[in-house]
Backbone as CSV, one residue per row, in Angstrom:
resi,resn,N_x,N_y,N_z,CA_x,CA_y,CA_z,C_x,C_y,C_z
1,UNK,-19.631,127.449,3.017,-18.235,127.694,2.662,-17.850,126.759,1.527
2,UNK,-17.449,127.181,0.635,-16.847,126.371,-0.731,-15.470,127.221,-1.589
3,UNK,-14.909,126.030,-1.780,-13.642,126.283,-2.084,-13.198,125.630,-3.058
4,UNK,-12.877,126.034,-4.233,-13.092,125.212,-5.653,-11.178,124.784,-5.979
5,UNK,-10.853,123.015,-6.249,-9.419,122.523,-5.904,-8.593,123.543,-6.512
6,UNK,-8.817,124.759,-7.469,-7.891,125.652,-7.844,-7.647,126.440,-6.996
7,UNK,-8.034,126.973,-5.552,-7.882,127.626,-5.101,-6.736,127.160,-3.797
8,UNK,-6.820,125.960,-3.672,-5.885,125.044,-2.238,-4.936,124.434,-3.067
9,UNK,-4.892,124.109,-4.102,-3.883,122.825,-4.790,-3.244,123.593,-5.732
10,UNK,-2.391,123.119,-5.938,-0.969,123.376,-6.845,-1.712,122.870,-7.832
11,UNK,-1.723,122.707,-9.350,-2.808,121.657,-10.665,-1.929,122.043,-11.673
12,UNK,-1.129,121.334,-12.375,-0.689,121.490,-14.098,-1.964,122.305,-14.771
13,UNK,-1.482,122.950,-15.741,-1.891,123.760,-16.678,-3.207,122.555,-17.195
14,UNK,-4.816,122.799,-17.676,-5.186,121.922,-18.287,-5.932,122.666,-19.833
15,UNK,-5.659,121.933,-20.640,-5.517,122.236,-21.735,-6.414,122.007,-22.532
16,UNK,-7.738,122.608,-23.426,-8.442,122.217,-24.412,-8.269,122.560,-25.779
17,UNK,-8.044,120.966,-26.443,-7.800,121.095,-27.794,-9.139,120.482,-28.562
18,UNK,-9.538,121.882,-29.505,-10.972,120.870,-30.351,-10.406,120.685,-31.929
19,UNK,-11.096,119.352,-32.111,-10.349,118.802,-33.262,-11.989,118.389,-34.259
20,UNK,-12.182,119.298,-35.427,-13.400,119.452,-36.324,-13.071,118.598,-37.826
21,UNK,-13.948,117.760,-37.455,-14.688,116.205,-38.649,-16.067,116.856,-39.538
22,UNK,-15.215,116.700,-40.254,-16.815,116.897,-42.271,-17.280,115.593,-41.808
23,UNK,-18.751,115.761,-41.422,-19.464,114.230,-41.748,-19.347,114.156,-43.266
24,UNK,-19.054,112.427,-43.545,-19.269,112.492,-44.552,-20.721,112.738,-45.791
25,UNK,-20.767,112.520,-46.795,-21.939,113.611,-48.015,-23.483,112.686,-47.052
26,UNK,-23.089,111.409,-47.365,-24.357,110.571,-46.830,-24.871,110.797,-45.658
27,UNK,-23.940,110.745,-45.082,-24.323,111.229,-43.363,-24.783,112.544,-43.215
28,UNK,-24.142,113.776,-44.261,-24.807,114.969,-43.721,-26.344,115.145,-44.319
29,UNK,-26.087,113.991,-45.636,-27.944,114.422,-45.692,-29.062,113.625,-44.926
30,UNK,-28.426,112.486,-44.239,-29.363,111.887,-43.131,-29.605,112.858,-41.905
31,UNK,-28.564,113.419,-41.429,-28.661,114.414,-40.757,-29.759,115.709,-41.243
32,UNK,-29.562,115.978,-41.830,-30.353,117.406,-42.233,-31.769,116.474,-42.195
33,UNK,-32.134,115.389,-42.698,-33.219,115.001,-43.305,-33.884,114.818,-42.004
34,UNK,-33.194,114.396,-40.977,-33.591,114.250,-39.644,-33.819,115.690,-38.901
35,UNK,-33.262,116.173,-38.803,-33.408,117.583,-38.144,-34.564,118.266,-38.951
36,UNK,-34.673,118.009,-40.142,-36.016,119.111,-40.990,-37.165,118.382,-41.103
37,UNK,-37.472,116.810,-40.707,-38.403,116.292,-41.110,-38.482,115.294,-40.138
38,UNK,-37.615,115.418,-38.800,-38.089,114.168,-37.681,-38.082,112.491,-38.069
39,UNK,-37.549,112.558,-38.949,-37.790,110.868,-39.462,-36.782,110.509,-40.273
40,UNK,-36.438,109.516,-39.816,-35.062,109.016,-41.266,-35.281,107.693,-41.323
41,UNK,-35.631,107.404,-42.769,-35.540,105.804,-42.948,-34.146,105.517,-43.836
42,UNK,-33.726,104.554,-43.047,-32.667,103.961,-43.900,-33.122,102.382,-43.978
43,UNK,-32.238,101.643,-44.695,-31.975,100.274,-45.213,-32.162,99.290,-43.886
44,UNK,-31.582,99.828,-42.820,-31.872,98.658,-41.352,-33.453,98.750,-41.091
45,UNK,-34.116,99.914,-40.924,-34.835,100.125,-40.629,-34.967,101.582,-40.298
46,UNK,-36.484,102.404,-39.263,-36.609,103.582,-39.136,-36.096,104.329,-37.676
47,UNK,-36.174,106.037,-38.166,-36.055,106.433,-37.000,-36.719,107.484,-36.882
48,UNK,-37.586,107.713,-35.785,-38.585,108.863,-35.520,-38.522,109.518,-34.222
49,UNK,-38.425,110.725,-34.040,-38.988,111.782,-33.290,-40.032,112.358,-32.947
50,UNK,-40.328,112.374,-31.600,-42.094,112.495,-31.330,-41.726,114.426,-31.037
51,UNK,-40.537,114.515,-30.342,-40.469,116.632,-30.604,-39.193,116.398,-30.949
52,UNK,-39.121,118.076,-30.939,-37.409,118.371,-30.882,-36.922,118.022,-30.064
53,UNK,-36.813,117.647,-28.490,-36.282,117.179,-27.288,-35.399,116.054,-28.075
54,UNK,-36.925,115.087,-28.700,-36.028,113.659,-28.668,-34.817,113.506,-30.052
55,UNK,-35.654,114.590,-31.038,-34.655,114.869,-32.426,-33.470,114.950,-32.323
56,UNK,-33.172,115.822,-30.916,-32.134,116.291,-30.719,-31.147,115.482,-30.170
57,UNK,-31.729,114.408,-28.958,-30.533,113.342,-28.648,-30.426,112.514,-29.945
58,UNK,-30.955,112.359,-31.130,-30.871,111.431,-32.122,-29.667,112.457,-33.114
59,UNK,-30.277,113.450,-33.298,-29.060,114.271,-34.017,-27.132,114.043,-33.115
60,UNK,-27.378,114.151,-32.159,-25.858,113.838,-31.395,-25.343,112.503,-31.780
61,UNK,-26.478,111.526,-32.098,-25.882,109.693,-32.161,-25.277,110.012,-33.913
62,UNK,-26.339,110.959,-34.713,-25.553,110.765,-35.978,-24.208,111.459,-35.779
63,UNK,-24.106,112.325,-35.193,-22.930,113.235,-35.217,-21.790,112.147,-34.898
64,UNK,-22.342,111.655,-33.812,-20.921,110.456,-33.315,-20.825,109.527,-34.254
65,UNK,-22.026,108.946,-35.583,-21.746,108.432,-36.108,-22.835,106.913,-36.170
66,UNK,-23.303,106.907,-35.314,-24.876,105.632,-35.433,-25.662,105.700,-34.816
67,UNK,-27.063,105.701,-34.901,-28.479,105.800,-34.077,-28.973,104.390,-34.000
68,UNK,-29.795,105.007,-32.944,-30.656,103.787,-32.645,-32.254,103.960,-33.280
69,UNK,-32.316,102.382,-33.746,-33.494,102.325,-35.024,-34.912,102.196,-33.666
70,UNK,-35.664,102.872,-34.499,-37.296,102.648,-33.700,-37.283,101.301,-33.652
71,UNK,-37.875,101.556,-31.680,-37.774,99.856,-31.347,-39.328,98.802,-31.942
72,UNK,-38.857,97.619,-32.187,-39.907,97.124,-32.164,-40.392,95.581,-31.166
73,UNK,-42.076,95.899,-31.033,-41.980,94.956,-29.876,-41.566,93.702,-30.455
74,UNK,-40.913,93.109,-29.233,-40.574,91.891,-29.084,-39.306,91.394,-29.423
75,UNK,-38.523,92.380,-30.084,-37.527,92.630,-30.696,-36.489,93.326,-30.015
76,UNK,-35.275,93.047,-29.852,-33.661,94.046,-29.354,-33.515,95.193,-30.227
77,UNK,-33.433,96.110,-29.293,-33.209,97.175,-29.733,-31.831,97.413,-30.695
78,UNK,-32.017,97.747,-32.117,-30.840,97.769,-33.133,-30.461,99.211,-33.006
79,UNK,-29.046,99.143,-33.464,-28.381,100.223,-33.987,-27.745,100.373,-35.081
80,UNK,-28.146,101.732,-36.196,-27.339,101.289,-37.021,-26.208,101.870,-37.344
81,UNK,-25.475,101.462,-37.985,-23.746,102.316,-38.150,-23.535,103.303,-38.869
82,UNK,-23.496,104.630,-39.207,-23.728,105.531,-40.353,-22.569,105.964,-40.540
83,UNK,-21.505,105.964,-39.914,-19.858,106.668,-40.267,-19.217,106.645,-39.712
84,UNK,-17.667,106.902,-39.754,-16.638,106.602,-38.802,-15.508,108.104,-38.987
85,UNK,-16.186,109.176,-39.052,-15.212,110.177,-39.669,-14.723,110.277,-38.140
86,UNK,-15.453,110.456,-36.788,-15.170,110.793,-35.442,-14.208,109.512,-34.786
87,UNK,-14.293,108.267,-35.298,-13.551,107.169,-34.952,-12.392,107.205,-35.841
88,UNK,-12.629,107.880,-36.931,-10.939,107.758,-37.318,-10.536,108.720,-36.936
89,UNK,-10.472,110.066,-35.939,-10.023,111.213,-35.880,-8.939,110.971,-34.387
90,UNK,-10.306,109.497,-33.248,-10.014,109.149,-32.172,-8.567,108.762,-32.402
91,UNK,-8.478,107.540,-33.854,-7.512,106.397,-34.057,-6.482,107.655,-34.072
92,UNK,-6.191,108.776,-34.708,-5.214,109.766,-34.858,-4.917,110.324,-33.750
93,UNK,-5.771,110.592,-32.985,-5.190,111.363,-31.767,-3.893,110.406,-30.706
94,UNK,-4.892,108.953,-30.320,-4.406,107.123,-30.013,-3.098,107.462,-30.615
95,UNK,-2.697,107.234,-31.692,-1.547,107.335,-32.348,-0.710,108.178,-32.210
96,UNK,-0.979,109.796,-32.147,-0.105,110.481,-31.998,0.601,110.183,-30.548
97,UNK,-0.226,110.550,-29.452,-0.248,109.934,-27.968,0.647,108.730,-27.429
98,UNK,1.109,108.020,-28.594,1.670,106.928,-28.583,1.632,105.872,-27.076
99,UNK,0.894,105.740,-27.155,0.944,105.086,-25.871,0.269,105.278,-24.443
100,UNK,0.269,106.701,-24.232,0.241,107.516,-23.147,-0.947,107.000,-22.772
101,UNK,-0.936,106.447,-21.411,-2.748,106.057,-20.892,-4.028,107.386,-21.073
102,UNK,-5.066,106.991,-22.042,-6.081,107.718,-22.541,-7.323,107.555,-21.906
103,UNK,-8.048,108.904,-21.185,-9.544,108.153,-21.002,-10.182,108.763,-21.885
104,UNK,-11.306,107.973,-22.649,-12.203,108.206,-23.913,-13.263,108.240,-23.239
105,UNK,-14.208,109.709,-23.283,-15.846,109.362,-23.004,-16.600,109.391,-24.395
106,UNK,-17.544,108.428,-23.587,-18.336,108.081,-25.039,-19.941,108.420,-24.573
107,UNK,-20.781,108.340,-24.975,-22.232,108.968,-24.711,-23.067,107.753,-24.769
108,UNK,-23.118,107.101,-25.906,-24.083,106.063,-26.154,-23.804,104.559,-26.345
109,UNK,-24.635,103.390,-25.935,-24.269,102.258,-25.877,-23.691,101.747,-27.791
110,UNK,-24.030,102.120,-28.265,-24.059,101.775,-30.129,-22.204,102.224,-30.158
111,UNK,-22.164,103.718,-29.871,-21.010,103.926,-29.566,-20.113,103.554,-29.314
112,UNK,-20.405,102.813,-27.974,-19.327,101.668,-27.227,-18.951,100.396,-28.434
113,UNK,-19.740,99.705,-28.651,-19.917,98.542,-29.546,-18.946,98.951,-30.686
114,UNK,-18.770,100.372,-31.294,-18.054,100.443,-32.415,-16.996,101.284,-32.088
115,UNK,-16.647,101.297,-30.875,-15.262,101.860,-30.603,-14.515,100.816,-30.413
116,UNK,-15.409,99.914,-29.522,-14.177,98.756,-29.185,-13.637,97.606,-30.057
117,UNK,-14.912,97.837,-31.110,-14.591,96.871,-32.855,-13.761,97.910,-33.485
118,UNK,-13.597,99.208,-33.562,-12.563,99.772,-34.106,-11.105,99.684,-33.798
119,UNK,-11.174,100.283,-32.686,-9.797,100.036,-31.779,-9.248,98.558,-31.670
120,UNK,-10.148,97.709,-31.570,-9.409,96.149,-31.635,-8.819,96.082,-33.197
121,UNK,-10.104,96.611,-33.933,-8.715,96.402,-35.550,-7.748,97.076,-35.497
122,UNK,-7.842,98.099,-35.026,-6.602,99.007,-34.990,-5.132,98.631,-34.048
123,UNK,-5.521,97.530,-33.269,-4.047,96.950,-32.311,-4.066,97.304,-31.104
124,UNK,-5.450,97.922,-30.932,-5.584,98.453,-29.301,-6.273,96.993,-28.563
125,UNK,-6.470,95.855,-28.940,-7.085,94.702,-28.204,-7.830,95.095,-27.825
126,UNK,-8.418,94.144,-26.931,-9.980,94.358,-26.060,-10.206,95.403,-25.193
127,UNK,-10.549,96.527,-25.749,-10.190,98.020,-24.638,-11.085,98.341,-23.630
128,UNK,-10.868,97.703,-22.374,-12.012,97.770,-21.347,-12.600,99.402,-20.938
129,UNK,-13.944,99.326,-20.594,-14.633,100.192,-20.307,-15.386,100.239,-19.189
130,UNK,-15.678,101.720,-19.007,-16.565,101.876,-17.031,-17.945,102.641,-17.395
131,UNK,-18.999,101.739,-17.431,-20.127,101.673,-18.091,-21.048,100.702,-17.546
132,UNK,-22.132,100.953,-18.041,-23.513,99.704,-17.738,-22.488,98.371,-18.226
133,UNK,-23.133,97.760,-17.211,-22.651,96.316,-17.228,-21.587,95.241,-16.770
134,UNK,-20.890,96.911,-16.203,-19.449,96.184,-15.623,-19.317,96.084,-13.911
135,UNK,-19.640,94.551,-13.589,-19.386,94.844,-12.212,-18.502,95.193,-11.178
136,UNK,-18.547,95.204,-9.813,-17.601,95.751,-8.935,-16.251,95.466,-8.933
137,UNK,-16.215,94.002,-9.253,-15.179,93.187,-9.265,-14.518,93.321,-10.767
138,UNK,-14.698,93.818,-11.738,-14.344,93.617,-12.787,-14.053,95.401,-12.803
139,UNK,-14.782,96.347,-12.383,-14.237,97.925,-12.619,-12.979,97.621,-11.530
140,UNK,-12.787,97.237,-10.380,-11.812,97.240,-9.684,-10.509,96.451,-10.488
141,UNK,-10.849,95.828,-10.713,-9.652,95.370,-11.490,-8.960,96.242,-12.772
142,UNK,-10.009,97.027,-13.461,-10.112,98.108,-14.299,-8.951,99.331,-13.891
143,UNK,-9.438,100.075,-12.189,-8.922,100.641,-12.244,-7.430,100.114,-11.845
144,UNK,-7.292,99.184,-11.375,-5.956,98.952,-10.704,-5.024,98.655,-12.009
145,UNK,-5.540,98.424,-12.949,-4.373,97.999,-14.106,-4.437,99.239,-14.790
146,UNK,-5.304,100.231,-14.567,-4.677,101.444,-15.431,-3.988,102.475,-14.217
147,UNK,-4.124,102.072,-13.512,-2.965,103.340,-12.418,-1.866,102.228,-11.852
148,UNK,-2.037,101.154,-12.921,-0.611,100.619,-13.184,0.312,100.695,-14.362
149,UNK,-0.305,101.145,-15.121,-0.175,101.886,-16.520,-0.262,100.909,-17.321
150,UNK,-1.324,100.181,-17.281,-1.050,98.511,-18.154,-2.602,98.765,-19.271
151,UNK,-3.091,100.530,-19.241,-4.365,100.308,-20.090,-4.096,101.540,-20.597
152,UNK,-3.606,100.969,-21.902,-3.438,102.432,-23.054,-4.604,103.192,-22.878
153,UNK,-5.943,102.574,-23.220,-7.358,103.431,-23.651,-8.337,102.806,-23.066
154,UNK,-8.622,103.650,-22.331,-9.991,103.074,-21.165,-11.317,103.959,-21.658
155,UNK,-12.379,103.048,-21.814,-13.480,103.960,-22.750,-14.525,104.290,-21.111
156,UNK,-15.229,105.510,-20.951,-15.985,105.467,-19.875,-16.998,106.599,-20.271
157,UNK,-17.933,106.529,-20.001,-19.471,106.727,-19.782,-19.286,108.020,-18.564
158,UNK,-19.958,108.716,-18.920,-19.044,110.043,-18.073,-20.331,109.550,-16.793
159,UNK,-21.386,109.500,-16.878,-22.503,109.340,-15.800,-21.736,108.087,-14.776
160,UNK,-21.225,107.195,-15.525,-20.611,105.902,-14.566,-19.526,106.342,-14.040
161,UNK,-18.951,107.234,-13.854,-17.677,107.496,-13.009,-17.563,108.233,-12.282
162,UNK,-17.502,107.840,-11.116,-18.262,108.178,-9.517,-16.803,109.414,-9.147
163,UNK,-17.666,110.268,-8.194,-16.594,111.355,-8.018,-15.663,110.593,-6.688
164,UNK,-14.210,111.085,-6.610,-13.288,110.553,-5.668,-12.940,109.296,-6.600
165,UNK,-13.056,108.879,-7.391,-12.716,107.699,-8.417,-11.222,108.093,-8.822
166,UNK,-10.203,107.585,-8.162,-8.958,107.842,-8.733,-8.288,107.291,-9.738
167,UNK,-7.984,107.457,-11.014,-7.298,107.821,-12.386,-6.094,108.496,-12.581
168,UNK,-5.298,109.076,-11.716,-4.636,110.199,-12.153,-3.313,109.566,-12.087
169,UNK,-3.280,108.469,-11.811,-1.933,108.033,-11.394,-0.648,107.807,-12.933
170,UNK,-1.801,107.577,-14.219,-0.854,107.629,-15.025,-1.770,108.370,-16.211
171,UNK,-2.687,108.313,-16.185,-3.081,109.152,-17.086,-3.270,110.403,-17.682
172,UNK,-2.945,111.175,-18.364,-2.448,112.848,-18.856,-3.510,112.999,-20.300
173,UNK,-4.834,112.666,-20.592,-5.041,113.093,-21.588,-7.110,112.328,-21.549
174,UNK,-7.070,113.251,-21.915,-8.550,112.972,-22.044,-9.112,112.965,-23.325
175,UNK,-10.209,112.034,-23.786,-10.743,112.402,-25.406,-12.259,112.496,-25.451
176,UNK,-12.833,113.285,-25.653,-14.700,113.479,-25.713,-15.035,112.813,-26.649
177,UNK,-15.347,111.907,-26.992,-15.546,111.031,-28.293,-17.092,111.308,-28.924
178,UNK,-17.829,111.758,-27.247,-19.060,112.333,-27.668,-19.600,113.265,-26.303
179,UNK,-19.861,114.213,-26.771,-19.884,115.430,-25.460,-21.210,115.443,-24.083
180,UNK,-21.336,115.518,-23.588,-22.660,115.478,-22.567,-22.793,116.690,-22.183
181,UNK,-24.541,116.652,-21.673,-24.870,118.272,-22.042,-24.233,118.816,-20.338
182,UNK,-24.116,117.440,-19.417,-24.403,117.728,-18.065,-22.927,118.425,-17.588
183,UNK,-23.431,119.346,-17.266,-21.515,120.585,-16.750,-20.736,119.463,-15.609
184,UNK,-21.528,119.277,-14.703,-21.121,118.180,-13.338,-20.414,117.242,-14.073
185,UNK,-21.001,116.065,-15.052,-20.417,114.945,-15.516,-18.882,115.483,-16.250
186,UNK,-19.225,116.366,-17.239,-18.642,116.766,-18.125,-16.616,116.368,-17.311
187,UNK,-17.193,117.376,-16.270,-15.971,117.998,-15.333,-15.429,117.056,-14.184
188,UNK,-15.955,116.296,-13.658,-16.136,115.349,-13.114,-15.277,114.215,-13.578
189,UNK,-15.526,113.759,-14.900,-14.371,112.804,-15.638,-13.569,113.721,-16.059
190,UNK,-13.547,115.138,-16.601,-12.002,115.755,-16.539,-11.010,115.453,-15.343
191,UNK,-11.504,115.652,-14.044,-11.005,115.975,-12.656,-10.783,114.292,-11.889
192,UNK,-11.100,113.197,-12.769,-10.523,111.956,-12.456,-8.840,111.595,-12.845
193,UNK,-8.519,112.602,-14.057,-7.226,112.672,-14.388,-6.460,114.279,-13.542
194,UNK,-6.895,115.520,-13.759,-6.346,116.303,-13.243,-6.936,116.914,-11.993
195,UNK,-6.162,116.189,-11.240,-6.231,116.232,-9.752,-4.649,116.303,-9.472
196,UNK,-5.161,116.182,-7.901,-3.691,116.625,-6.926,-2.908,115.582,-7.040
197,UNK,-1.582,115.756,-7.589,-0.517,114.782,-7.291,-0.100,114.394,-8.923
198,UNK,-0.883,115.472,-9.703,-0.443,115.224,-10.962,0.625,116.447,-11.548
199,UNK,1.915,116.496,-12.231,2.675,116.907,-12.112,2.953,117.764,-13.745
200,UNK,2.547,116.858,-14.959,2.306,117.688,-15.959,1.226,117.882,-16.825
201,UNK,1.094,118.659,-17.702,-0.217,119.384,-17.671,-1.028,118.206,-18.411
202,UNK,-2.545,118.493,-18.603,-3.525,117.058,-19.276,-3.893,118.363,-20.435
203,UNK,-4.067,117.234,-20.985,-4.899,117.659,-22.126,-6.533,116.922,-22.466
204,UNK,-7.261,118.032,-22.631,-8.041,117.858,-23.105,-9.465,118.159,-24.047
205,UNK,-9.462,116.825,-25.173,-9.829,116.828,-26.250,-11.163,116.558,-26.793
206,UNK,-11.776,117.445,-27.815,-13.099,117.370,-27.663,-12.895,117.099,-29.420
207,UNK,-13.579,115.794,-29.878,-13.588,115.945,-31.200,-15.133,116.184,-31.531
208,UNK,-15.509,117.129,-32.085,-16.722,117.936,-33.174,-16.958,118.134,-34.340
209,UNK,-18.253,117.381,-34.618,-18.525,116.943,-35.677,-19.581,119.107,-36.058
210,UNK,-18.580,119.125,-37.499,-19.087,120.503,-37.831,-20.675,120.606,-38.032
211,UNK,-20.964,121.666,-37.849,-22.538,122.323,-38.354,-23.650,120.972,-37.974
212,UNK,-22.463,120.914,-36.405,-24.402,119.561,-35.776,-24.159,120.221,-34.475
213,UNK,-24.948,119.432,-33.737,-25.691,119.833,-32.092,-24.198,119.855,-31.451
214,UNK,-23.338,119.443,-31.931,-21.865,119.030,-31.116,-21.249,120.725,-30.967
215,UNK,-21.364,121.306,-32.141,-20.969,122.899,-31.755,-21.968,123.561,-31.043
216,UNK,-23.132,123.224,-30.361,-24.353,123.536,-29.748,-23.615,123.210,-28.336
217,UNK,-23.392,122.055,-28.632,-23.060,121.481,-26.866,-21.855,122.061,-26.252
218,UNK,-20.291,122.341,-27.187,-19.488,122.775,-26.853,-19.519,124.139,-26.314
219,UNK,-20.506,124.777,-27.035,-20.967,126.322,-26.465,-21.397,126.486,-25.244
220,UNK,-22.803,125.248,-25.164,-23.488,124.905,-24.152,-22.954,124.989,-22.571
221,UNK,-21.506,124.229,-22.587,-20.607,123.918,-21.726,-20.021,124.916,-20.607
222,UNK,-19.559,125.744,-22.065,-19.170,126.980,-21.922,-19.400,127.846,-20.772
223,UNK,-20.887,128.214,-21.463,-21.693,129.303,-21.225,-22.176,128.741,-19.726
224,UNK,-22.289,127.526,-19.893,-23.196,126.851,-17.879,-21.537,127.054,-17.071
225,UNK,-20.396,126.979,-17.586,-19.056,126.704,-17.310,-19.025,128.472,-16.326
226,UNK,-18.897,129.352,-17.552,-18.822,130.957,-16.778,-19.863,131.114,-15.681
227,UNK,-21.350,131.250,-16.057,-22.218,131.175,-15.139,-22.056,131.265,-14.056
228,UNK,-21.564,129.646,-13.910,-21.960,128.969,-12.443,-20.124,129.607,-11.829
229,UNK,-18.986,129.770,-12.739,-18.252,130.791,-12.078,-18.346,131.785,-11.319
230,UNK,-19.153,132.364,-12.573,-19.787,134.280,-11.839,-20.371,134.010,-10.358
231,UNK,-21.369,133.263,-10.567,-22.064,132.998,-9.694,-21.388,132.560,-8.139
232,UNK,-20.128,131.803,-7.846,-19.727,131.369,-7.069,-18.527,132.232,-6.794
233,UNK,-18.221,133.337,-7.433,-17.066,134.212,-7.389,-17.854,135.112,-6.541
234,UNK,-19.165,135.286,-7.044,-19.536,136.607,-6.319,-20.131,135.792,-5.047
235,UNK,-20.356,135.099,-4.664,-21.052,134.610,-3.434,-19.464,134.650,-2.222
236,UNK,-18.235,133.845,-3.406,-17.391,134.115,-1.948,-16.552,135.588,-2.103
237,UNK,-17.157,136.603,-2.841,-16.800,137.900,-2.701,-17.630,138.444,-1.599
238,UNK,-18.866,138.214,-1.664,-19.959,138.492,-1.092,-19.477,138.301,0.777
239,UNK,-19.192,136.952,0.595,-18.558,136.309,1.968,-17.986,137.054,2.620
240,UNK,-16.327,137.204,1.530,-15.465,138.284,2.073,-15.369,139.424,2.661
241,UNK,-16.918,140.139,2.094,-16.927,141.654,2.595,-17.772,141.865,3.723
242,UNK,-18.189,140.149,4.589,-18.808,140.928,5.672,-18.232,141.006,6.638
């Protein structure tokens, strides 16, 4: 027996808005150069692909804007920075929002590092996040100051945010800063903000970087999104008619 929260709960309207970024000229030919030839050397150092599998999580880091350089032994793993067209699109949305408590998912650790150096120049201070590294005692404190409304922009790692994790108390807006392929995660940190006891509608925002894997993934979503609908419509149709 399964029963999906739209069917028992009252839920505000939830809303998807996609908002489309020109990488900039440099970035789109690192990109292409990577996708047609598995390898990109830049100035930090290199980056290589052993198939398409791995090309492909490397194509998503340029899209967001920095990859991670081939490791070498003995050495910390670097990242390097290639653009900020998707971080200034975030700073616009932040702004319009004025205020309104935001959760930002982000995909990759490089990611994190240059959201929270962005946003601190930008007047957002030290913008805590729910991710590798943060312990029990320090996410608890996390959530209690944002369902006190004391955390404009909370950055989170869609895999780190455990289901029944309550958020909803002030927050109305969600931002994909970088998309995940996984439908569960995806929906999962949607449904930390729009849940029961929330009263007007959420929004939420997927910013996509044009003609990369990001319009791949948004499709991706989609298409596993209807599916696994069909699929669970007809099972409790199925139910119904015996």
């Amino acid at each position: 027996l399964r029963m999906s929260q739209e069917e028992y709960l009252h839920l505000p309207p939830l809303i998807n808005s996609n908002h489309y970024v020109t990488l900039p000229k440099e970035a789109r030919a690192q990109y292409d150069q990577l996708e047609s030839t598995f390898m990109l050397l830049l100035d930090s150092g290199k980056v290589t692909g052993a198939n398409a599998a791995v090309v492909g999580g490397k194509l998503r880091q340029v899209a967001n804007g920095g990859i991670y350089l081939d490791e070498i032994p003995g050495k910390d793993r670097k990242a390097a920075h290639l653009h900020d067209a998707k971080a200034e699109v975030l700073v616009e949305l932040l702004n319009e929002l004025n205020g309104q408590p935001t959760l930002v998912a982000y995909e990759f650790n490089h990611d994190l590092d240059r959201l929270k150096k962005t946003l601190k120049a930008e007047g957002y201070g030290d913008v805590p996040h729910i991710g590798g590294g943060v312990t029990t005692k320090q996410f608890s404190k996390i959530k209690e100051d944002w369902n006190a409304g004391k955390v404009p922009v909370l950055l989170a790692q869609p895999q780190s945010v455990a289901h029944g994790l309550n958020l909803q108390k002030t927050g109305r807006a969600v931002i994909w800063f970088g998309l995940t392929w996984n439908l569960e995660d995806y929906f999962q940190l949607i449904r930390r903000i729009w849940r029961r006891g929330v009263s007007d509608r959420v929004v939420n925002h997927h910013i996509i970087a044009r003609d990369t894997t990001d319009v791949a993934l948004l499709a991706a979503l989609g298409a596993k999104h209807r599916t696994e609908k069909a699929l669970l419509d007809a099972l409790r149709d199925y139910r119904r008619s015996r």
